[in-house]
C-alpha positions as CSV (number, residue, x, y, z in Angstrom):
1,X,-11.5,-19.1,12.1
2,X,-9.6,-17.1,9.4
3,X,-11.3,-15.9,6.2
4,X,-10.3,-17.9,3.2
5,X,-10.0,-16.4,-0.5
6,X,-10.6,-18.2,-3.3
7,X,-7.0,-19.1,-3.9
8,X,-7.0,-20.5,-0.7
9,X,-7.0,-24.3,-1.4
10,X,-4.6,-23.2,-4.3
11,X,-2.1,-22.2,-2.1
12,X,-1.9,-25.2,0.5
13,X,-1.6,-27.3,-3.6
14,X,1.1,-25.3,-3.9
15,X,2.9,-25.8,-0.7
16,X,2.6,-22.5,1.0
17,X,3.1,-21.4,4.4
18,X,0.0,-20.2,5.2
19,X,-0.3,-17.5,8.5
20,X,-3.4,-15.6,9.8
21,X,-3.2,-12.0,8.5
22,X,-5.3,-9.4,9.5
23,X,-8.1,-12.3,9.9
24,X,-7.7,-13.8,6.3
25,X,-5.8,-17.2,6.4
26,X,-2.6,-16.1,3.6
27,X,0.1,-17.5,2.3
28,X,3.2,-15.7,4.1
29,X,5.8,-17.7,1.2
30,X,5.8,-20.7,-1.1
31,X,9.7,-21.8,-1.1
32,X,11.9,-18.8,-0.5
33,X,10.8,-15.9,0.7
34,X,14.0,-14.2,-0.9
35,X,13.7,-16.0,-4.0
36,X,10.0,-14.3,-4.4
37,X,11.4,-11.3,-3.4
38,X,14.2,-11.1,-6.3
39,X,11.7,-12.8,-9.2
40,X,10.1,-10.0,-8.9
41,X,12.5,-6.9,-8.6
42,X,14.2,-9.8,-11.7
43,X,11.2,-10.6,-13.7
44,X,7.8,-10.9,-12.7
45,X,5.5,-12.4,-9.5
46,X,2.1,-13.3,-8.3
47,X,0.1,-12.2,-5.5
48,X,-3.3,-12.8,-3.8
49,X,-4.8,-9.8,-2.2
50,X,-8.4,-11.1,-2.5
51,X,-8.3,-10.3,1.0
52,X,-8.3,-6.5,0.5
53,X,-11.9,-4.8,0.5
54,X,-13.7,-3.6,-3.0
55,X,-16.3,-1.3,-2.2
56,X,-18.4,0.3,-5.1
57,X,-20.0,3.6,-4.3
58,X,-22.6,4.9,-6.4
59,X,-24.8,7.7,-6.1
60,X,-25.7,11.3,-7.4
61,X,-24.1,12.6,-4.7
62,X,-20.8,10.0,-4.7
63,X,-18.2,12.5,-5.6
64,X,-19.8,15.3,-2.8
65,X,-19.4,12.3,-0.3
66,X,-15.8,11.1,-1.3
67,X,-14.4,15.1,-1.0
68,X,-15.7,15.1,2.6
69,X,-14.4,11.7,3.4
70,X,-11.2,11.5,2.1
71,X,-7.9,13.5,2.8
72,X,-7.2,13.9,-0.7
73,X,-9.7,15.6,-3.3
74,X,-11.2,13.3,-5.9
75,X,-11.9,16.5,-7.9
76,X,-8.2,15.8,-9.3
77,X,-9.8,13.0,-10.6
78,X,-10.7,13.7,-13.9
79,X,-10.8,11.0,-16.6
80,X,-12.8,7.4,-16.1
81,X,-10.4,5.0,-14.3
82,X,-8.1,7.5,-13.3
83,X,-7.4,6.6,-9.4
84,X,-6.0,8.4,-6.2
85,X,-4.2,7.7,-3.1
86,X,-5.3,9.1,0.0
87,X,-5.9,8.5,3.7
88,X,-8.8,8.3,5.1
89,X,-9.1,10.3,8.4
90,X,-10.9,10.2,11.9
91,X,-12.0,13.9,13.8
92,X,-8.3,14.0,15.4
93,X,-6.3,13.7,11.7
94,X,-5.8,10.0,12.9
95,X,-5.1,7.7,10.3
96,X,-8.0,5.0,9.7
97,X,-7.3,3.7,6.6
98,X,-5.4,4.1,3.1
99,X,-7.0,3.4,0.1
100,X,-7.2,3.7,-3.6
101,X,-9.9,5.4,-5.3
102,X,-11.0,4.9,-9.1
103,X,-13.3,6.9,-10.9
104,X,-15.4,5.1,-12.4
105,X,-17.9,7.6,-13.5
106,X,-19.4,10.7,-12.3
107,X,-21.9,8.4,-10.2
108,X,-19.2,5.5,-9.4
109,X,-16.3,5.3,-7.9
110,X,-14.6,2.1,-6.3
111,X,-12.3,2.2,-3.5
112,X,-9.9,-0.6,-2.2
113,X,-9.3,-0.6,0.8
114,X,-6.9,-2.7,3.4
115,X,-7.9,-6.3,4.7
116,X,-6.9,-5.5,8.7
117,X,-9.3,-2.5,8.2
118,X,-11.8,-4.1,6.3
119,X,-14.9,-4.5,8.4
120,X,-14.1,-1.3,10.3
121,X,-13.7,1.0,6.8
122,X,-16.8,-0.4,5.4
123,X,-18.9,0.8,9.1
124,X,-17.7,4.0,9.1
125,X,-18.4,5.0,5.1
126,X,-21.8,3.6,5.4
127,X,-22.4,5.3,8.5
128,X,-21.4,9.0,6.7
129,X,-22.8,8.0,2.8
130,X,-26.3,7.7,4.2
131,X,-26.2,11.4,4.8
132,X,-25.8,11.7,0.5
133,X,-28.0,9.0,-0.3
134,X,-25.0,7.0,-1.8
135,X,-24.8,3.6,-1.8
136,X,-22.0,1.3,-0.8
137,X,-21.6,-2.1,-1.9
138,X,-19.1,-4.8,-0.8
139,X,-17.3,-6.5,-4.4
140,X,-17.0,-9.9,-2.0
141,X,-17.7,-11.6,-5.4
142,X,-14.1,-10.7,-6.8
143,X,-10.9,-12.1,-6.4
144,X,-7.8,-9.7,-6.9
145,X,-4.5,-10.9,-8.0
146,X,-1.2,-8.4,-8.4
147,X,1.0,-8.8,-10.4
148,X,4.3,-7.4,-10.0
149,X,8.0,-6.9,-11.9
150,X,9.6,-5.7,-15.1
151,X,7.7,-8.8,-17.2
152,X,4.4,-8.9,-15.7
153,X,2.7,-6.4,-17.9
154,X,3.6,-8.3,-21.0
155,X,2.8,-12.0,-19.4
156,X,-0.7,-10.5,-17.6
157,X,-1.8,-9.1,-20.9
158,X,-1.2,-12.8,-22.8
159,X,-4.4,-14.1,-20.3
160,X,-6.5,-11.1,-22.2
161,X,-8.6,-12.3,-25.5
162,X,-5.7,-10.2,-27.9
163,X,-7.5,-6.7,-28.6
164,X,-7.9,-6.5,-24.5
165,X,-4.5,-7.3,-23.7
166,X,-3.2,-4.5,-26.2
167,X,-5.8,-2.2,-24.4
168,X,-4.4,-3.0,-21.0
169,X,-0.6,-2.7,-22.0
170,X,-1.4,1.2,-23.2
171,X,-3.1,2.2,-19.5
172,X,-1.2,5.0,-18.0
173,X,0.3,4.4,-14.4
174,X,-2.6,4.6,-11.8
175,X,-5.1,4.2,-14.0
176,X,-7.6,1.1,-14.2
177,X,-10.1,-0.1,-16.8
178,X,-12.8,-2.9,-17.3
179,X,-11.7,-5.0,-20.1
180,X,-14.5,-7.9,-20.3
181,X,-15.2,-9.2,-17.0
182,X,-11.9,-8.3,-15.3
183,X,-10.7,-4.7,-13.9
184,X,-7.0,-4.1,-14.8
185,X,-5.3,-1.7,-12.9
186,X,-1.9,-0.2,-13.3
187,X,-0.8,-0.2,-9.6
188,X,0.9,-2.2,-7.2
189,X,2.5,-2.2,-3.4
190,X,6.0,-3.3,-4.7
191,X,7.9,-0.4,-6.0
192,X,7.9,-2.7,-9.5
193,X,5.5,-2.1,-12.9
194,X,2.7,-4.7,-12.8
195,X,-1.4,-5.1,-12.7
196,X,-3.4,-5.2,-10.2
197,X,-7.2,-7.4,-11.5
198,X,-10.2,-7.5,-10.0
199,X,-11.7,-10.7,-11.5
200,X,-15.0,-13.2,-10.6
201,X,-13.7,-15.5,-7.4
202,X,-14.1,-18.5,-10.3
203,X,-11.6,-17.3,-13.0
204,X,-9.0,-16.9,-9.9
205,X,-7.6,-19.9,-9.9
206,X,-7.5,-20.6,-13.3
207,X,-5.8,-17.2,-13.9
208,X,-2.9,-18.3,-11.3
209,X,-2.2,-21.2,-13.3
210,X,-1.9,-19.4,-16.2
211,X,0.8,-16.7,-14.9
212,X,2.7,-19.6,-13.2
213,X,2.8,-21.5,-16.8
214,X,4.3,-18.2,-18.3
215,X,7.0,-18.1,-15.5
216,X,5.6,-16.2,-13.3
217,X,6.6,-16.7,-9.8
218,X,3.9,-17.5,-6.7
219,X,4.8,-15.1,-3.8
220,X,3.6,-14.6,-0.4
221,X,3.2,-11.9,2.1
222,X,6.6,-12.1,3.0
223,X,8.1,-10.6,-0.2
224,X,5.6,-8.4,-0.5
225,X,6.8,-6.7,2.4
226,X,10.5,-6.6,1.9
227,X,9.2,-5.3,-1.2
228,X,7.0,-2.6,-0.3
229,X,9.1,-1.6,2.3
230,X,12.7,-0.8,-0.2
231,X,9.8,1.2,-2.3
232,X,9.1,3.2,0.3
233,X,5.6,2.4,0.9
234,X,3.7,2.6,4.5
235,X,2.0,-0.7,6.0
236,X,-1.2,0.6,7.7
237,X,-0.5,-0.7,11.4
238,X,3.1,-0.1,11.5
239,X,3.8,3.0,9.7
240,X,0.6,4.7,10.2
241,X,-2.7,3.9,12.3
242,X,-5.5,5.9,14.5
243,X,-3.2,7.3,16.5
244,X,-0.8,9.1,14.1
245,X,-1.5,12.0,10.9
246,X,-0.3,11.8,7.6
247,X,2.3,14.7,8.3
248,X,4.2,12.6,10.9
249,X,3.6,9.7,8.2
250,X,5.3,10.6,5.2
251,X,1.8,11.4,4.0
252,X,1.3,14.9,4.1
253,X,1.6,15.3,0.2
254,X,-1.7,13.2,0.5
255,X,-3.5,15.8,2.0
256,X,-5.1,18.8,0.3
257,X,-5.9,21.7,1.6
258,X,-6.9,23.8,-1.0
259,X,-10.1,24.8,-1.8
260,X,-10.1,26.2,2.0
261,X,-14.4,25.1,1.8
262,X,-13.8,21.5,1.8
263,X,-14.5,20.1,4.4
264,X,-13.0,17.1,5.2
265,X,-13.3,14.5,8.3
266,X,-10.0,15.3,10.2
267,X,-9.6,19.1,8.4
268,X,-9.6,20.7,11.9
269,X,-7.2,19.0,13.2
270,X,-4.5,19.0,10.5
271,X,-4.6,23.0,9.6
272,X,-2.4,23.7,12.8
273,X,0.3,21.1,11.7
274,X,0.4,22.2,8.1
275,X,1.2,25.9,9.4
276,X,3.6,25.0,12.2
277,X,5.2,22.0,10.9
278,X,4.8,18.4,12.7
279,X,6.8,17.6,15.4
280,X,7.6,14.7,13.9
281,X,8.7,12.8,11.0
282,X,8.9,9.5,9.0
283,X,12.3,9.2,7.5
284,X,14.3,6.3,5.9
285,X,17.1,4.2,7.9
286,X,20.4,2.3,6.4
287,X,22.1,0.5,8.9
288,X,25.9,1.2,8.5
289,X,26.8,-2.1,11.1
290,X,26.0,-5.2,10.6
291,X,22.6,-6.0,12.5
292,X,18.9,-5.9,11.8
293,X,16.2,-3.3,12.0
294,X,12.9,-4.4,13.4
295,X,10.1,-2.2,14.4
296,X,9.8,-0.8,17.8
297,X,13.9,-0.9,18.0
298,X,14.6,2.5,19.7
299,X,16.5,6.0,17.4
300,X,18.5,8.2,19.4
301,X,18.4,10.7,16.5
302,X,20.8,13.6,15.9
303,X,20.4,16.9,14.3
304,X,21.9,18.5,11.1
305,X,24.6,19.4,14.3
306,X,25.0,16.5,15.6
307,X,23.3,17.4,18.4
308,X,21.3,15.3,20.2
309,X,17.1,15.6,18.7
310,X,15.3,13.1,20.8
311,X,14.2,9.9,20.6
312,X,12.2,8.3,18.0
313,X,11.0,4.7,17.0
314,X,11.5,2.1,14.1
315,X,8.1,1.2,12.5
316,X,9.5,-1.0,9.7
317,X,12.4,-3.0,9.4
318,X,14.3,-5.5,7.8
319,X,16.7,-6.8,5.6
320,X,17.3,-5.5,1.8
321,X,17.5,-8.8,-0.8
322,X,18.0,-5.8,-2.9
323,X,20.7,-3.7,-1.3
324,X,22.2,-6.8,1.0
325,X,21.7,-4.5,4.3
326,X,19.1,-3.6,6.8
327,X,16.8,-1.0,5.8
328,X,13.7,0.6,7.8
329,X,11.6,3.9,8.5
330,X,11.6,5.4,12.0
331,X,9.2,8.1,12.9
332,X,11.7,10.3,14.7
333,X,11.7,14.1,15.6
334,X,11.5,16.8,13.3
335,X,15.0,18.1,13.2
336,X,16.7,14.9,12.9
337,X,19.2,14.6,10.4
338,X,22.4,12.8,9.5
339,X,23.5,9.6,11.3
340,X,21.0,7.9,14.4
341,X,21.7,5.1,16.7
342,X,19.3,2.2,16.8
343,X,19.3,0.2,20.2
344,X,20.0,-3.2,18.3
345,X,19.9,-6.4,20.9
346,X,21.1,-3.6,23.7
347,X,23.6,-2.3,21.1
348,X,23.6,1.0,19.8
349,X,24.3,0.8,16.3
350,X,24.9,3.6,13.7
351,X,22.7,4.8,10.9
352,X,22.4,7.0,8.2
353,X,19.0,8.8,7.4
354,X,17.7,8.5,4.2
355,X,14.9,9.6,1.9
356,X,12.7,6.9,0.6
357,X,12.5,4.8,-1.8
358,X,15.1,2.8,-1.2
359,X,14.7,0.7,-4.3
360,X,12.7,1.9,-7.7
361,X,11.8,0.0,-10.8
362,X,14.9,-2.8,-9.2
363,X,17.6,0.3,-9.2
364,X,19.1,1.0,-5.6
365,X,18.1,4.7,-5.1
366,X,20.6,5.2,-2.0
């Protein structure tokens, strides 16, 4: 049986169309998937992503741990709530997870982490924190809501007693702070402004209520992901999983390699691509014919020549509300440039390679 949040019953009141995702019973879209999709690029929407995994670490030894661990360096990290993207790595420079860090304090730091992942990202840091006496705590008591679009900012702060809403409307971009019993975060998966809160399960619903009162839209998983994928953004399972490295991800820029001492799970294995160059690539596709791009569609990709490169493979895909045509990333060969063909229905139909994001802030970037 799917794991519920505590929006669940919420969600059926509001007549969603609920799916299993990544084992958590969500809701995939409440009227029109497009509709969500615009509110937000428009004006502002409401997510549940209580699915998504809150681990606190804590520990003398936390930040030690987390530079081993993670791709990235949370040395950047220097100010309390400031937070970090990064992938987390296995021994081959396989992609397990990516997360968000905060820093919380020189003894705390909280990572999010994604709900298909969940189980297998909380066995694997407990497995190496031992090792640095840190310990690792599942936050299965909070419910996270995002909240997403050029007015969410403003409407999210009016659910804020006054002097905490002002606090939250002057955090910089990815950084988060506790303001009373809620974690406000300045991050999203959408490409727009917004909040992401970590609240107690019981103000969740409550909290929903309010945002819909001040206009703002209930969305489901399906807008989040037309969403996320004009902004450019991977989906862990398409885009990157165990069996592919941040450099053939659009990721690389995730991965620091400097100070040459840290050691880092997965270290070994990228060195050799970040000398040579990957083989591969994550690029950007606009379809120039009319037709739809799905994942696993095939790329007959072309160099800056118009020679032919090799083949490569959609890992996104679909339709832009935003642009009006079909959009997608491909992870194709390194020297492909240009136009591609995408085998569409047995069709091969032409596209143009682009660089992601597609959309930013609601502007086309194309």
């Amino acid at each position: 049986m799917a794991r519920q949040t505590p929006l669940f019953r919420l969600h059926q009141e509001l007549g969603a169309r609920m799916v299993d995702f990544g084992g958590w019973a969500m809701p995939v879209q409440y009227s029109s998937q497009i509709g969500e999709h615009h509110a937000v690029r428009r004006a502002a929407g409401v997510f549940d992503v209580s699915h998504m995994g809150v681990l606190d670490l804590r520990g003398a030894r936390v930040r030690e741990f987390l530079r081993q661990l993670l791709a990235n360096d949370v040395a950047r990290l220097k100010t309390p709530g400031k937070a970090l993207y990064s992938c987390m790595l296995n021994e081959r420079g396989g992609v397990l997870d990516d997360l968000i860090t905060y820093y919380l304090g020189d003894s705390w730091y909280r990572l999010v982490v994604n709900a298909g992942t969940r189980d297998k990202d909380l066995a694997w840091i407990r497995e190496r924190a031992r090792a640095f006496a840190v310990e690792v705590s599942e936050r299965s008591d909070l419910a996270m809501l995002a909240v997403q679009g050029p007015e969410a900012r403003a409407k999210a702060a009016r659910l804020l007693p006054p002097a905490e809403g002002s606090t939250a409307l002057t955090l910089e971009k990815f950084v988060g702070r506790e303001l009373g019993r809620w974690f406000v975060a300045r991050t999203g998966y959408t490409g727009e402004d917004g909040f992401e809160i970590m609240m107690p399960a019981a103000d969740a619903v409550p909290a929903w209520r309010s945002l819909n009162s001040l206009g703002v839209a209930s969305c489901g998983l399906g807008a989040r992901d037309t969403l996320r994928l004009e902004a450019g953004m991977n989906l862990y399972g398409n885009d990157m999983d165990e069996s592919t490295h941040p450099f053939e991800s659009g990721l690389g820029w995730t991965v620091v390699l400097v100070p040459p001492e840290r050691d880092f799970v997965g270290r070994a294995a990228l060195e050799p691509l970040a000398r040579e160059g990957s083989p591969r690539k994550l690029v950007g596709l606009l379809l120039e014919e009319r037709g739809v791009l799905r994942a696993h569609q095939r790329v007959l990709a072309r160099d800056a020549a118009g020679k032919d490169a090799g083949e490569g493979e959609i890992t996104s895909g679909s339709y832009s509300p935003t642009l009006e045509r079909s959009i997608a990333l491909a992870r194709v060969p390194a020297a492909t440039a240009g136009r591609v063909q995408v085998e569409v229905r047995g069709k091969l139909l032409e596209a143009s390679v682009v660089k992601p994001p597609f959309v930013r802030d609601g502007q086309s970037q194309i």
